[in-house]
C-alpha positions as CSV (number, residue, x, y, z in Angstrom):
1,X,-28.1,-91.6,-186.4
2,X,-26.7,-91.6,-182.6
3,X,-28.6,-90.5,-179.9
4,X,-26.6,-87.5,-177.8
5,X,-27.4,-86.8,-174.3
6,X,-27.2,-82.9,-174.0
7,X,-27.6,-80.5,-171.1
8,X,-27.5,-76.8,-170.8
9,X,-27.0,-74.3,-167.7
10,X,-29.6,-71.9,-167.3
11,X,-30.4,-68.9,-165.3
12,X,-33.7,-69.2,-163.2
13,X,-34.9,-66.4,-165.5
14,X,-33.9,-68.5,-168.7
15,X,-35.8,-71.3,-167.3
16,X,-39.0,-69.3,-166.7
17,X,-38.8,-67.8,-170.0
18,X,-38.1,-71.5,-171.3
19,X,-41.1,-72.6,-169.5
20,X,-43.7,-69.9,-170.5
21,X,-42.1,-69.7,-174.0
22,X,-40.8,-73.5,-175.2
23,X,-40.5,-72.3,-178.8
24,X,-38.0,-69.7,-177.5
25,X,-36.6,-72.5,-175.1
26,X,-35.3,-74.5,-178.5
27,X,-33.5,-71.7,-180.3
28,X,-32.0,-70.7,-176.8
29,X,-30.7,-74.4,-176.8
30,X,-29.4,-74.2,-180.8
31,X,-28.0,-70.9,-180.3
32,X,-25.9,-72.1,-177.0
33,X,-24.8,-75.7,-178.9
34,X,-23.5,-73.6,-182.0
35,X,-21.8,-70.4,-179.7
36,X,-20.0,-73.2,-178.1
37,X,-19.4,-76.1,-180.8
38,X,-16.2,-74.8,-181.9
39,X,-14.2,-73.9,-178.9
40,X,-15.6,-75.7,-176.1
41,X,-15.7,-73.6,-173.0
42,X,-13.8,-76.1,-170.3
43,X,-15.5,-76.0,-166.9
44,X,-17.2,-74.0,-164.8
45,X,-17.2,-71.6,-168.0
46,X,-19.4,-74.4,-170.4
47,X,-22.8,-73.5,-170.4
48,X,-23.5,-76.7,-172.6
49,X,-22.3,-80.3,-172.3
50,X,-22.9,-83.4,-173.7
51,X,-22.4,-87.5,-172.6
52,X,-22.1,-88.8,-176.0
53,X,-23.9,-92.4,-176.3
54,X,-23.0,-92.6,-172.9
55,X,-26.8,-91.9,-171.5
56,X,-29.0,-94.6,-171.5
57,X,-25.5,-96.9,-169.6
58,X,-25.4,-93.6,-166.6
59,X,-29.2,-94.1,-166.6
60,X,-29.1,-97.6,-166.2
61,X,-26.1,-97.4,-163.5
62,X,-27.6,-94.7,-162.1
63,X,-31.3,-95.8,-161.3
64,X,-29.6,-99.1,-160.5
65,X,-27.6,-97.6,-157.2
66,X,-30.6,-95.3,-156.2
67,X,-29.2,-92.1,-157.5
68,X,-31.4,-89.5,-156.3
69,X,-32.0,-86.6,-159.1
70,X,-32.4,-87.6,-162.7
71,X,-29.8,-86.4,-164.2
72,X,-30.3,-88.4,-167.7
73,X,-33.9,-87.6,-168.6
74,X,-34.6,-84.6,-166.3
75,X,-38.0,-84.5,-164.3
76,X,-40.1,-82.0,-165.8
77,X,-41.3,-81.6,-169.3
78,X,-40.9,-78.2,-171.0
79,X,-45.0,-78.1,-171.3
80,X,-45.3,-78.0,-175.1
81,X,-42.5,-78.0,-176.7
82,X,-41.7,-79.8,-179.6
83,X,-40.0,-83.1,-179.4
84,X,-36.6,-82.9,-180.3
85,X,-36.5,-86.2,-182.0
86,X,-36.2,-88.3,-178.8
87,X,-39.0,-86.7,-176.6
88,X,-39.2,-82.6,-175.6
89,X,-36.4,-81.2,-173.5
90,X,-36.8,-81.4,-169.7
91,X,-35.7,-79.8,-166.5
92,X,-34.3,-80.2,-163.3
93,X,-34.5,-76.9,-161.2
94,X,-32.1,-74.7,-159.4
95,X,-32.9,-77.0,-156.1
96,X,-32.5,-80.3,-157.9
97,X,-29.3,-79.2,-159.8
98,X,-27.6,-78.8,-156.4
99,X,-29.3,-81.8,-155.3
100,X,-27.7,-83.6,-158.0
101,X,-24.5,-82.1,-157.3
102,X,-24.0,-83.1,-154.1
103,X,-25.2,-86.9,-154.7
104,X,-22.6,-86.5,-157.7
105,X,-20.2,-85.3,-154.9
106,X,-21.2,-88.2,-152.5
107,X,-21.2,-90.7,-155.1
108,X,-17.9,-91.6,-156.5
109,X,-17.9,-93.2,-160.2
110,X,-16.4,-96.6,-159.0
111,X,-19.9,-97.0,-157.6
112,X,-22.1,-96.8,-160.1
113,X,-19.7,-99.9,-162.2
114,X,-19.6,-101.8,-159.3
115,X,-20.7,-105.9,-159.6
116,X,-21.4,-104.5,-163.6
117,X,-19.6,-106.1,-166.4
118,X,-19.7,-105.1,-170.3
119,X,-21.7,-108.0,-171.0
120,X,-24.2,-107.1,-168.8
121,X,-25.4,-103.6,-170.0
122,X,-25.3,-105.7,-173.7
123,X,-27.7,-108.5,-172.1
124,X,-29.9,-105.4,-170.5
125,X,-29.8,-103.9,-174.1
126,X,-28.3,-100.8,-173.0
127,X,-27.5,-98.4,-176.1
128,X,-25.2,-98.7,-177.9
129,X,-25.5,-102.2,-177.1
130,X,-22.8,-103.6,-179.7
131,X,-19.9,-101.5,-177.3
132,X,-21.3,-103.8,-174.8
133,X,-21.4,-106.9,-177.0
134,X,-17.6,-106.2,-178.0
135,X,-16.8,-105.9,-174.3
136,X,-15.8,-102.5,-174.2
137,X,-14.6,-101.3,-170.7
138,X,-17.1,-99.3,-168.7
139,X,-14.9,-96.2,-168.6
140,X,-16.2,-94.9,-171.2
141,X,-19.0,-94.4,-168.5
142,X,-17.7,-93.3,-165.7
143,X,-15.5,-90.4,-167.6
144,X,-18.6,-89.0,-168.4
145,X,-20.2,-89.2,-165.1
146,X,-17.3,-87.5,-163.8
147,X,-17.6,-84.9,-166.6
148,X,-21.0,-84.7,-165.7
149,X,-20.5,-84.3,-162.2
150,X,-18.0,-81.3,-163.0
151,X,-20.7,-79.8,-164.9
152,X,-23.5,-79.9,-162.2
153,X,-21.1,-78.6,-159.4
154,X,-20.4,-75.7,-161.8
155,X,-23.8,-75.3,-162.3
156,X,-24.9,-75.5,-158.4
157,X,-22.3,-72.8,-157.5
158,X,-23.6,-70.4,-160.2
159,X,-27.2,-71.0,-159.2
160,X,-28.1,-72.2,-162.6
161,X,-30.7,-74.5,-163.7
162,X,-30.5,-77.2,-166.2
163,X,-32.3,-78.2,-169.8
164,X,-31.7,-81.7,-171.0
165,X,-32.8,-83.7,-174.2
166,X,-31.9,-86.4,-176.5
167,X,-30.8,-85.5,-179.8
């Protein structure tokens, strides 16, 4: 089974409620990944998004050049709600999703692979380590940080919040 980094946009509203209500805040998060799992919204219309496999490398490449928001994990815990498989969803808030996107927008993808080979995200034993091992190039990475990016700018100009797990 492959661990997915998701996120999802959500009103300041939707995040209270998600807060207040975390068994509501799951089915608001399965309802959104089915609505928009067969014809993918492209940007600034997606509400959801995903990095593939591609977390735990940004998180590694991220924390490694002092990016300032995280943007993998989140920062706050929806207070008890059921882990997803991979720990509960979290949140960044309106202030820290335009945080984010303006570090994203400061912060081009060429520096988060810079000095940083393949070979050393395998010998840091960053999932999916065997793309590592096989020396797979690190744009596989940086597309999705760009994606991401797209997604958090999208998000900061609608005033939206964000909801991110592991699944």
């Amino acid at each position: 089974m492959s661990m997915i980094g998701e996120y999802a946009r959500m009103t300041p509203a939707q995040l209270d409620r998600a807060i207040g209500d975390p068994e509501w805040a799951l089915e608001f998060l399965d309802e959104l990944i089915e609505a928009e799992a067969d014809g993918r919204p492209e940007l600034p219309d997606a509400r959801s998004h995903d990095i593939d496999k591609a977390w735990h490398a940004l998180d590694f490449l991220l924390r490694r050049i002092g990016f300032p928001v995280a943007v993998v994990h989140g920062e706050q815990e929806i207070p008890g709600a059921e882990d997803r498989g991979y720990g509960p969803p979290r949140y960044l808030t309106v202030e820290r999703v335009r945080a984010a996107a303006d570090a994203f927008a400061t912060t081009p993808s060429a520096a988060l692979t810079e000095g940083v080979s393949p070979t050393d995200l395998a010998k840091a034993e960053i999932y999916p380590t065997i793309v590592w091992e096989r020396g797979e190039s690190l744009e596989y990475v940086t597309d999705h940080y760009e994606a991401l990016g797209q997604f958090f700018q999208a998000a900061a100009c609608a005033g939206d919040a964000m909801l991110i797990w592991l699944d």
